[in-house]
C-alpha positions as CSV (number, residue, x, y, z in Angstrom):
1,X,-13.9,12.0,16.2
2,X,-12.2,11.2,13.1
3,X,-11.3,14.2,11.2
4,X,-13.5,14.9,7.7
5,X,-10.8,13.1,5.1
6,X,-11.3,14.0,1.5
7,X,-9.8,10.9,-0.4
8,X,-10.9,11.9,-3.6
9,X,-7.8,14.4,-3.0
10,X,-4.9,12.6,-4.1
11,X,-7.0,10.5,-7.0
12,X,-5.8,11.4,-10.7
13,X,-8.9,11.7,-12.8
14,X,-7.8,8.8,-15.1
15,X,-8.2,6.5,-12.1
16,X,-11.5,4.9,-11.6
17,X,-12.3,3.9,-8.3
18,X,-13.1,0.1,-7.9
19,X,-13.7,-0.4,-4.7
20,X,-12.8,0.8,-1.1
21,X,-13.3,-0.8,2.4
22,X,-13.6,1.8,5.8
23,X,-12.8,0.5,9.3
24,X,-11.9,1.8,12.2
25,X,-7.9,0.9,13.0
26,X,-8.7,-0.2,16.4
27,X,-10.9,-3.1,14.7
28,X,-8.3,-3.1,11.4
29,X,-5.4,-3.1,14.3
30,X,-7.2,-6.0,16.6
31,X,-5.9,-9.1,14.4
32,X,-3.2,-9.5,12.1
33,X,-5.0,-11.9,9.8
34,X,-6.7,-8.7,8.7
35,X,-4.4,-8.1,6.5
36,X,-4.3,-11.5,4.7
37,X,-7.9,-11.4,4.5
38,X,-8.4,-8.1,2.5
39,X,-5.9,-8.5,0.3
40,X,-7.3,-11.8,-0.6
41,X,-11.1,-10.4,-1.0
42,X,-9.8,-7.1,-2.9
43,X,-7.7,-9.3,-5.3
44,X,-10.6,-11.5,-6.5
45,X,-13.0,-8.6,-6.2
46,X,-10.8,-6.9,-8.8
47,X,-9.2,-9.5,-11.3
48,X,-12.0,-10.7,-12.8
49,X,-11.4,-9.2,-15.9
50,X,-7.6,-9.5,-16.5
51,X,-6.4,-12.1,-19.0
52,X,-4.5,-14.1,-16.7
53,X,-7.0,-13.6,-13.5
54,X,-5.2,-16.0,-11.1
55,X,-1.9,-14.5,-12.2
56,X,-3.1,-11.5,-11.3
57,X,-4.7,-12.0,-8.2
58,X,-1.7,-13.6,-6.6
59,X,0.1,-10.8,-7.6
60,X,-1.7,-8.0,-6.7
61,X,-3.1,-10.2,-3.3
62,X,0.6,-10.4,-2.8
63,X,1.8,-6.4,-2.8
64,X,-1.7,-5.9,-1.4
65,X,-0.8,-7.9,1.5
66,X,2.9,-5.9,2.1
67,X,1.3,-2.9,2.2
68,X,-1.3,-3.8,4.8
69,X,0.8,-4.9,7.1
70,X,2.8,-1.9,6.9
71,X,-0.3,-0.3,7.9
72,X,-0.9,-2.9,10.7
73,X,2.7,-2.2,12.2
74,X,2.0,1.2,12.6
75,X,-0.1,0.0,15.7
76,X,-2.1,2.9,16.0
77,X,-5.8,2.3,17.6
78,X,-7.6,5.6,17.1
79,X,-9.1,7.0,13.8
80,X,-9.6,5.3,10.6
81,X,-8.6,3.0,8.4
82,X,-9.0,3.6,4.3
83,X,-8.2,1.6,1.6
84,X,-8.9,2.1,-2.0
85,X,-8.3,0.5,-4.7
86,X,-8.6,2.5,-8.1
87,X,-7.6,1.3,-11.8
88,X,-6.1,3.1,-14.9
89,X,-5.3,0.5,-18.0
90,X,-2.8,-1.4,-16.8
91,X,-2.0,0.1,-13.7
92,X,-4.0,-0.9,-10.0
93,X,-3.8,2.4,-7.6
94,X,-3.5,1.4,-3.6
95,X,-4.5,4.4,-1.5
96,X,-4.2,3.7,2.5
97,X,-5.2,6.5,4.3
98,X,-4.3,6.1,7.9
99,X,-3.9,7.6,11.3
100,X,-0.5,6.8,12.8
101,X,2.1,8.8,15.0
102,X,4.7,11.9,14.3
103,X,7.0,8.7,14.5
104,X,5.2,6.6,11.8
105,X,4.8,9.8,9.5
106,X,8.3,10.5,9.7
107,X,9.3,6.3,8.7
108,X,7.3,6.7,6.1
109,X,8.2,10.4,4.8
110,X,11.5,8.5,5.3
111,X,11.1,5.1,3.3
112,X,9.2,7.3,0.1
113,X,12.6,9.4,0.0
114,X,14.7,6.0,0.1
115,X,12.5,4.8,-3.1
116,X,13.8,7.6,-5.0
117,X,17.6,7.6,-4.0
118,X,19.9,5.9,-6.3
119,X,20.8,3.4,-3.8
120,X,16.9,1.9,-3.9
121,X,17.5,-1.3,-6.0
122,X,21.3,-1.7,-4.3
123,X,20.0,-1.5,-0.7
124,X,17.0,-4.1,-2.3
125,X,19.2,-6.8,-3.0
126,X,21.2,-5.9,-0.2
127,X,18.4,-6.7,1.9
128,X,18.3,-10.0,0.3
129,X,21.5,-11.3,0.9
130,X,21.2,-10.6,4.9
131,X,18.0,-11.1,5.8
132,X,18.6,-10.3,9.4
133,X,18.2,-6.4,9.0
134,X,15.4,-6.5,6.7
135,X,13.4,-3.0,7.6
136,X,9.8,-2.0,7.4
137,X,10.6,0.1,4.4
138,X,12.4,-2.6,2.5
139,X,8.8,-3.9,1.9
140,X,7.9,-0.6,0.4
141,X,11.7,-0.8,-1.8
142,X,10.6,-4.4,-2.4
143,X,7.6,-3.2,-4.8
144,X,9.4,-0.4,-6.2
145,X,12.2,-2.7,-7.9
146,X,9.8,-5.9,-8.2
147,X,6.8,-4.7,-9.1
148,X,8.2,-1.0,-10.5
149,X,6.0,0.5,-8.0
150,X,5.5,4.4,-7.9
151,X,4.6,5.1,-3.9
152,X,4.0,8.6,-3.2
153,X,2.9,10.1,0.6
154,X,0.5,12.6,1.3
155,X,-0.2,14.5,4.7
156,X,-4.2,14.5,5.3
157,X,-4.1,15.8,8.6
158,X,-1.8,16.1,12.2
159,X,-2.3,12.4,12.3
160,X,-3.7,10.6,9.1
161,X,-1.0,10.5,6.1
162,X,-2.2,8.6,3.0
163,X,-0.1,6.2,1.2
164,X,-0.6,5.5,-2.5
165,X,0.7,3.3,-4.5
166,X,0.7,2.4,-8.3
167,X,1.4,-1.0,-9.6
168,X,1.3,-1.5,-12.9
169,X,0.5,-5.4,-12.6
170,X,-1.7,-5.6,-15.5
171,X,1.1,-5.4,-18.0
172,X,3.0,-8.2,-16.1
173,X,3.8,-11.6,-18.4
174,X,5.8,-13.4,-16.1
């Protein structure tokens, strides 16, 4: 059984829940297309009021999709599978909350801590130049520096962490 997960936890008041889709991970886990397919759905779902709409939606459908498959890689089949997305002004909050291994938790307890070394934007572009070692977390780095991404973690339980991120898209112009 899935343990009781209160996702309201982690939400600032300001935020205003938009939508949110539940799955198990096993089904969110069984094809990868998944993840192309939510983020697509969520995107239009949410754009319809932003002054550029397609802009928008290709942008957030974009990050939405990174993060996703973040979640996907974590390959893990039991539990559940959370994503919310909330809105403040300008700014579109992502929360995942997923179950995942000691391992996973500690990648990603690892790639938040990268985000806020000095080094984040260096090891970005880094990344860029030698595509060959590009790591899971780079994605994660990727919105940080492109999309000036806040990404925090939270611990929900021995095996479900919650990701969240804030992407301040709506005050994009480019």
């Amino acid at each position: 059984m899935a343990p009781n997960v209160n996702h309201n936890a982690t939400l600032d008041h300001d935020f205003h829940i938009m939508v949110q889709i539940d799955m198990e991970m096993e089904a969110f886990n069984s094809n990868w297309t998944h993840c192309d397919y939510i983020s697509t759905f969520l995107a239009r779902m949410i754009s319809h009021n932003r002054p550029d709409s397609v802009l928008f939606t290709n942008l957030f459908s974009s990050a939405l999709n990174e993060l996703l498959e973040i979640t996907f890689r974590s390959n893990h089949v039991g539990g559940t599978f959370v994503c919310k997305i909330s809105r403040q002004g300008d700014t579109e909050r992502v929360e995942l909350t997923f179950t995942c291994s000691q391992d996973e938790r500690d990648f990603f307890k690892q790639a938040v801590a990268r985000l806020r070394s000095s080094r984040a934007e260096a090891d970005y572009m880094d990344s860029l130049a030698d595509a060959t070692e590009v790591g899971r977390d780079m994605l994660l780095v990727e919105l940080a520096v492109s999309y000036s991404a806040a990404v925090t973690l939270t611990t929900v339980g021995d095996d479900t962490i919650t990701l969240t991120v804030d992407l301040p898209l709506g005050g994009l112009t480019h």
